[in-house]
N, C-alpha and C positions, 0 to 999 in steps of 0.2 A: 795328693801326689799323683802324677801322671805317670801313669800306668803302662797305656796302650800301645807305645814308640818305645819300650824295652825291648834290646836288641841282644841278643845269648851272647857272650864271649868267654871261650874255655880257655884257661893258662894252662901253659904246659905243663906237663907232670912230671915228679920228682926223676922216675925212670927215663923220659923223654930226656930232660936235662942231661941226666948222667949218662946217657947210653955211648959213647963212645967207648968210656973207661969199662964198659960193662960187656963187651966184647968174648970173655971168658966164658961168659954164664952159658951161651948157648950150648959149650960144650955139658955143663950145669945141668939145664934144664932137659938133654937129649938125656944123660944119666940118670935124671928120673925118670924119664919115660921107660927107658930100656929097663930099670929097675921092676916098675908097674906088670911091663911086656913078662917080665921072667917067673914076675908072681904071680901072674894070668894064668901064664904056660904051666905054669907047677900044678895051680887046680885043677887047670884040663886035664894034666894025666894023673889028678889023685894024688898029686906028693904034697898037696895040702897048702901051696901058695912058699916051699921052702924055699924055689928057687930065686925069687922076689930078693931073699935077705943079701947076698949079692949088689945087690943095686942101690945107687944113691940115695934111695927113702928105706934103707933098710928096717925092717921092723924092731924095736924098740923090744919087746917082750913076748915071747912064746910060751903060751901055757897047755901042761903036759893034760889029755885027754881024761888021764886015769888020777887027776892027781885029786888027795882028797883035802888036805890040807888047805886054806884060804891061804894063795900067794900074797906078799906084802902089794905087789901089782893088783892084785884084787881088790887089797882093802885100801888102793888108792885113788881106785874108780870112786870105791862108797864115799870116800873124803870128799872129791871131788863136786859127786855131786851135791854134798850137804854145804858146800862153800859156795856154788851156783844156788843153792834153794836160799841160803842164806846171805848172802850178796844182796841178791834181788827181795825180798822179803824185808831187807832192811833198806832199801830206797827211798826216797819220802817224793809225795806226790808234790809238785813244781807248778806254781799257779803261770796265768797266761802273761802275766808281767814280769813275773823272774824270767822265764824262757824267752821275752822280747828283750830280754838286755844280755841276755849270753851272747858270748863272743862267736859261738857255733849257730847264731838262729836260725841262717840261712841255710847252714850247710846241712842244719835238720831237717829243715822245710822242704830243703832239692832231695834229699834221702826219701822223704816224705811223700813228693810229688812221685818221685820213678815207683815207688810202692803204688801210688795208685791209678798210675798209667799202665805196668805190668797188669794189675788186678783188673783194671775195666778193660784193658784188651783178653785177657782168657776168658771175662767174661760172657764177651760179646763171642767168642769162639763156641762156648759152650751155648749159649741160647741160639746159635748160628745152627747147632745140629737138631733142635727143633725141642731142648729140653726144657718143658714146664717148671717143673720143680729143680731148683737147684739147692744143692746140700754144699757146703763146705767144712774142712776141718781147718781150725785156724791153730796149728802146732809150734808150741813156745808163744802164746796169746800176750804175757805178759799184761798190761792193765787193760787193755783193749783199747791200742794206737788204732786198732783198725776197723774197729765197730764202727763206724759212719760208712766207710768204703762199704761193705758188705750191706750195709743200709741204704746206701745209692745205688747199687750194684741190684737191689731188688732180688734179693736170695730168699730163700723161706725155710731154711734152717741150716744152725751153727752150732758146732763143738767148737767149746775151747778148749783147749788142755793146755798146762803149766807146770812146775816142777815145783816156781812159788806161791805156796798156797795164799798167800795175800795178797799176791798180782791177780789172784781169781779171784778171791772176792772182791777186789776194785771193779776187776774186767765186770763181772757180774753187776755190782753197785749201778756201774755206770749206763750198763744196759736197761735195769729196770729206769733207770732214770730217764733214758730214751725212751722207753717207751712209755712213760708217765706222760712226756713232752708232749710226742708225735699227736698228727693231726688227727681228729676221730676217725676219718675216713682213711686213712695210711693203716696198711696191714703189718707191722713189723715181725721180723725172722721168727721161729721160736729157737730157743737158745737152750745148750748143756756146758756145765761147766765142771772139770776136772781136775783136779790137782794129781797129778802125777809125773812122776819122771819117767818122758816119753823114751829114752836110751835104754830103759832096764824091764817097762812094765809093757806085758800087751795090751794096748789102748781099746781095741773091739771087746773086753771083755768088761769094761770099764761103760759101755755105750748103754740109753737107756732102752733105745731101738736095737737089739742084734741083727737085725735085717737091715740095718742101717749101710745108705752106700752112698758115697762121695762125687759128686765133679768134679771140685779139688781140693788141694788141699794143700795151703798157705804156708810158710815154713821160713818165716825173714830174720834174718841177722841171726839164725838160733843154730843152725843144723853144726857149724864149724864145735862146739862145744862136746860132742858127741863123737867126734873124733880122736878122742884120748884112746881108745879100741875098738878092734876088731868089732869087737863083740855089741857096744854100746853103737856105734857106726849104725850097725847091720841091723837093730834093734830099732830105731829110730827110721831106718827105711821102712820098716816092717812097717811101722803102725802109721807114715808116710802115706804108702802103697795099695798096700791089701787090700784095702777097704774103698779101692777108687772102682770107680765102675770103666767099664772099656771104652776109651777114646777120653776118660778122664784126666787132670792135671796135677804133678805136682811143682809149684813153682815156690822161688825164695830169692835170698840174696844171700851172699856171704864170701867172706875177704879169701880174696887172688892168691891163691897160694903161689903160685909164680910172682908177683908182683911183689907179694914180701920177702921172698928172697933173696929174688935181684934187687929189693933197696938193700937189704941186709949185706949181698955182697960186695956192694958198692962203698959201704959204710966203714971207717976204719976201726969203728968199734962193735959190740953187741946189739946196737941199740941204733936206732935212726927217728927222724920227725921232726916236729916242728913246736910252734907255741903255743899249739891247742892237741898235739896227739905227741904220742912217745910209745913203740914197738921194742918191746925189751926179747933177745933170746938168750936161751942158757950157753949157747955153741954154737958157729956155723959150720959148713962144709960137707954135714952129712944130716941127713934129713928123712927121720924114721916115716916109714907109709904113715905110721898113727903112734901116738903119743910125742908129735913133737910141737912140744909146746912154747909158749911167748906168751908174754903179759902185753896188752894192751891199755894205755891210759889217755883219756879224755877229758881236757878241758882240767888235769892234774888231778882225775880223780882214777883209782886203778883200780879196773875191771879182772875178774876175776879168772886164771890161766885159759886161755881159749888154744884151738889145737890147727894145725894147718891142714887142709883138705885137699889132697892130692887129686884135681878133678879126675883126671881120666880115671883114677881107683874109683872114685863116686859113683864116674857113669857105669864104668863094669860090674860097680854093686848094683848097682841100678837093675841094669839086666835081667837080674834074678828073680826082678818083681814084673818083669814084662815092660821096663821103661822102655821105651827111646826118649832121648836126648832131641828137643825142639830146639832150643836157642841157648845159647851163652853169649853174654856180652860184657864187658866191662863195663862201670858205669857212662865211663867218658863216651863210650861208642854208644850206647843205648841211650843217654840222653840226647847224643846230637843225631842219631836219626828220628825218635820221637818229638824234639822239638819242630822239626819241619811243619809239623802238622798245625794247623789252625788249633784246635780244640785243644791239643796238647798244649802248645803256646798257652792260649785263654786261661786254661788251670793254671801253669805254671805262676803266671799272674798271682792269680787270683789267691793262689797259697803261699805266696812272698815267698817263694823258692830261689830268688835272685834278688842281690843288691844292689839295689840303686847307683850308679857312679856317672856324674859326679853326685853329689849327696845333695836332694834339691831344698830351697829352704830352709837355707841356712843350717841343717841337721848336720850330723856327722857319722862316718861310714864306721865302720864296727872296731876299727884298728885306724890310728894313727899313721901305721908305716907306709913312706912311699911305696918303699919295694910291693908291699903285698898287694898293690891296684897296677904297677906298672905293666901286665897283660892287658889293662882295661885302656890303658890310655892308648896304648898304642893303634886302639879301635875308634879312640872318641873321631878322630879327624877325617873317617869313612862312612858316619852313621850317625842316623837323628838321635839326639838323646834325649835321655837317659839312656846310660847302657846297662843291660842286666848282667851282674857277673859274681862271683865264688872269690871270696881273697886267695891269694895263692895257697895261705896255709890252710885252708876250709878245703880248697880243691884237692891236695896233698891229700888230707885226710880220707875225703870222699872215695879218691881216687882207686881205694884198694881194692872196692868191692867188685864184685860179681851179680848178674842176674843170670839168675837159671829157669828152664821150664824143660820140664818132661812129663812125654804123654804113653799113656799107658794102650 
């Protein structure tokens, strides 16, 4: 297959498409801020963030200081998290020939690729400041998608931590396996591996180093889950944060909470997507800071209640740990300034992050439907081909998330 003359072309997105009809939201979307702005203003003067409840992410559930009794709210966190540990605990590991016939291969592989374009650029940030030793914590590890980045990235020590204990022992599995591989002369990371739930438990107490301190620290697809409370939120910045050393990173990814909205209220129903994803909500039109939750499903398989993360609330939690706020980008913006780059291009290649269109040799592109290449075609008759591109449903998909980076 020829490779080299893949040419990027992004379809528009579901939001882009509807945004006429979607005119309303801004007044939407100002309503969450001003909500955000109220419960800012209530901490600053001590009234404890009351004044936030007012506003369009109204808070969902207030628990009383003194109270001693376990609220049902309480003991809906602990459920929560045992249907996240057991969710993922019951996954089963997907060889490299199942994953090349899934209808999302691609849109794995592009997820895949901005993961490790994100991670070799803080990289290069962090050895930029003249640091020898670099430490990371890779938070929500899950089996270890990302033990080779951190392996290229030339780090010399990793925590994992996880909530399911058998995505740690994979993650781990997989590690010693790498390093059975690696070449005699290749020094690989030394590694700790955790099971805990990073929302509830202090992770620095969990470390085998207590002097242990971070450049950054990893946080992909996981942190939105953590947003069911206050409490669970702020917990998980904690063991994020703390532990980064000054000028150190936390970065991740995780879905638009504005972007699911506005599909949602665009939507005549609950529910919006396509033929590889489906966003379920309980309610629209009012949207608690935390615990407002939707079901996400994938390829028809449903992922367990995930929560919407109201960024500005994020970054002001943030604060607390001495963040700033370096970047946020949406997928679609972050890939098409990153692909300009020579190098960035070369990977994207080289990780099949893009589908081939037209489909060379006689193969066939991942879906049947015209409709889902019609963005592509309308490229072919300006550009050598092959052209590289996301079916429209793949890109829908992609399209929600966020990349975040904040430096401490």
């Amino acid at each position: 297959m020829r490779r080299r003359n893949v040419t990027y072309a992004q379809p528009e997105t579901t939001s882009e498409r509807t945004r006429p009809v979607c005119r309303h939201l801004k007044m939407e979307v100002e309503s969450l801020r001003e909500g955000g702005e109220r419960q800012r203003r209530g901490e600053e003067e001590g009234g404890g963030g009351g004044g936030g409840e007012r506003g369009g992410m109204k808070r969902r559930h207030k628990e009383e200081e003194d109270e001693k009794e376990m609220s049902p709210s309480k003991k809906q966190v602990i459920d929560h998290s045992v249907k996240v540990a057991s969710h993922y605990n019951s996954l089963q590991e997907v060889g490299l020939t199942a994953r090349s016939r899934s209808r999302i291969f691609f849109m794995r592989n592009f997820n895949n690729w901005l993961k490790s374009v994100l991670i070799g650029e803080i990289l290069e940030q962090v050895r930029g400041t003249g640091s020898q030793q670099v430490s990371v914590l890779d938070l929500g590890c899950g089996k270890g998608g990302d033990l080779l980045k951190w392996r290229r990235g030339g780090i010399n020590h990793l925590v994992c931590a996880d909530i399911a204990g058998v995505s740690v022992e994979q993650c781990q599995s997989r590690y010693e396996e790498m390093k059975k591989k690696s070449h005699i002369n290749e020094k690989i990371f030394n590694a700790q591996f955790i099971t805990a739930d990073c929302s509830k438990e202090v992770l620095s107490e969990k470390l085998d180093n207590p002097e242990l301190m971070f450049d950054i620290c990893s946080c992909q697809f996981v942190y939105h889950y953590s947003f069911e409370s206050e409490q669970k939120a702020d917990m998980m910045l904690r063991n994020a944060c703390e532990r980064l050393k000054p000028g150190g990173y936390f970065i991740g990814a995780t879905p638009d909470a504005f972007e699911l909205v506005k599909r949602l209220e665009a939507s005549d129903s609950l529910s919006f997507g396509n033929e590889v994803f489906k966003v379920s909500f309980q309610s629209k039109g009012s949207y608690p800071l935390f615990g407002c939750q939707y079901h996400f499903s994938l390829e028809g398989v449903v992922d367990v209640p995930e929560f919407l993360v109201y960024f500005p609330l994020f970054e002001h939690m943030a604060k607390r740990y001495n963040m700033r706020l370096v970047l946020r980008q949406r997928f679609s913006e972050f890939s098409e300034e990153k692909v300009k780059k020579e190098h960035h291009r070369s990977l994207m290649m080289k990780m099949m992050a893009l589908e081939p269109f037209p489909c060379e040799d006689g193969g066939q592109q991942v879906t049947d439907s015209r409709e889902e290449y019609s963005h592509a075609k309308e490229h072919c008759s300006r550009v050598k081909l092959p052209l590289g591109t996301l079916s429209r449903s793949e890109w829908e998909a992609a399209s929600i998330y966020l990349v975040f980076v904040f430096q401490k």
